[in-house]
N, C-alpha and C positions, 0 to 999 in steps of 0.2 A: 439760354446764354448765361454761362456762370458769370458774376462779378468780381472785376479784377481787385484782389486786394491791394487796399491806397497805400499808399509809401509813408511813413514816420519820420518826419525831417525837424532835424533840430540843426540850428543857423547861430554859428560862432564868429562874432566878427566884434569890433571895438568901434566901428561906428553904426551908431542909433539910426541914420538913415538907409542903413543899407540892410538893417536887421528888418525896419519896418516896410520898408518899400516889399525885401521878400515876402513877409509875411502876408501883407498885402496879394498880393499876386500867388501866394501858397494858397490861402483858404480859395482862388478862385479855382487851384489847377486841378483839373478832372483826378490826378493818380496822388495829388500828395495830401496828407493831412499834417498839420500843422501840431508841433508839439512843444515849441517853443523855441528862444535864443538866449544868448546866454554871451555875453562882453569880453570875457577870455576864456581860455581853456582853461583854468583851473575852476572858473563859475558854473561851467558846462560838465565836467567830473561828474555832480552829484545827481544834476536829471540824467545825463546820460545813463547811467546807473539805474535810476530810478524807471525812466521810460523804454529802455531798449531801444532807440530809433534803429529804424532800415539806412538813416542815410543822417550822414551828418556834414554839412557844407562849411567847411572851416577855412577862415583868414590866413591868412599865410604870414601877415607882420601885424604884432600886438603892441602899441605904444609899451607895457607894461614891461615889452621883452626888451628893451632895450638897457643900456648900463645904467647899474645905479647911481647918482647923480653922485658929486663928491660931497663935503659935510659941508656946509656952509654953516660958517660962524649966528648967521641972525634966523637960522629956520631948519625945518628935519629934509630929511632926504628920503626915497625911497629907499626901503632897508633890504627890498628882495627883488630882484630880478625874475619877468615871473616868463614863461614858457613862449617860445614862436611857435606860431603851426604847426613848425615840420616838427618840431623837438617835441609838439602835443599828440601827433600822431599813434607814435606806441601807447600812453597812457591812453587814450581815447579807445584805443584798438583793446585794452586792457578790460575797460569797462564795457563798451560794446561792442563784444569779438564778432561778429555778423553784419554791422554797419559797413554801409558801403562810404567810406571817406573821402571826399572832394573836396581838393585845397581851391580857395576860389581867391585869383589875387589879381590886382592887376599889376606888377612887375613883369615883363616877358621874360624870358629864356631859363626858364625856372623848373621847364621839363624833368630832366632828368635828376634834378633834384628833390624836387615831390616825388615821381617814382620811387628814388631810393630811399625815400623816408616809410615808403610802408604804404604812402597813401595811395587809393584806387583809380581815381581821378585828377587831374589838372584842366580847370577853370578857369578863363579869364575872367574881370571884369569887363564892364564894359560894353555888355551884351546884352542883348533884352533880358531878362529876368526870367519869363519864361521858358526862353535857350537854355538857360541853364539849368532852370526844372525840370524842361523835358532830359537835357544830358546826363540826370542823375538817374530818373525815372526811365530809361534806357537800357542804361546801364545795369539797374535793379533788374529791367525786365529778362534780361540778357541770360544774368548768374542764375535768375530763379527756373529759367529754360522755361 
């Protein structure tokens, strides 16, 4: 019996308990290995790059993407507006053109808008954690026939 080669998933999300919870439940899941997370998409750029993932499960809204705050006289403001999900997709797609991309968000009715962003997948949250590894891992197994 050959051995199914395991899936390389890298987890881009802005909250720490939902990076580690994955993680958690990655190192257990038969088809994925674990390769790391990474807080926004432009953090995720350099391993993506560096690691090649099979799959990369990405947040769909980044505290960081939202507008820059205005100047406030007694304090700094963020100076750069940094990327949502969907707008992370082509870049991500850039650096690992073979990754399968799974926006995982809990907002509903967001269908058709991760599709037309490029991405391969649309995940809720919300779901056991393993649903969602196996629907990546699936999915992988699908493209690779």
């Amino acid at each position: 019996m050959v051995e199914e080669q395991r899936i390389r998933l890298v987890v881009i999300d802005d909250d720490l308990d939902i990076c580690e919870v994955l993680r958690v439940v990655a190192t257990h899941h038969p088809s994925i290995e674990w390769i790391g997370s990474a807080l926004s998409p432009e953090e995720a750029v350099p391993m993506c790059r560096a690691s090649r993932p099979d799959a990369i499960l990405l947040d769909h809204h980044f505290m960081s993407a939202e507008p820059a705050e205005p100047s406030a006289p007694d304090g700094p403001r963020r100076p750069i507006r940094g990327l949502s999900g969907l707008e992370a997709v082509e870049y991500l797609r850039a650096v690992a053109p073979d990754a399968v991309i799974a926006v995982h968000t809990g907002a509903a009715g967001l269908g058709a808008s991760v599709m037309h962003s490029g991405a391969d997948l649309y995940l809720r949250k919300g779901v056991d954690p393993n649903t969602t590894l196996d629907e990546v891992a699936e999915h992988i197994r699908q493209r690779r026939g």
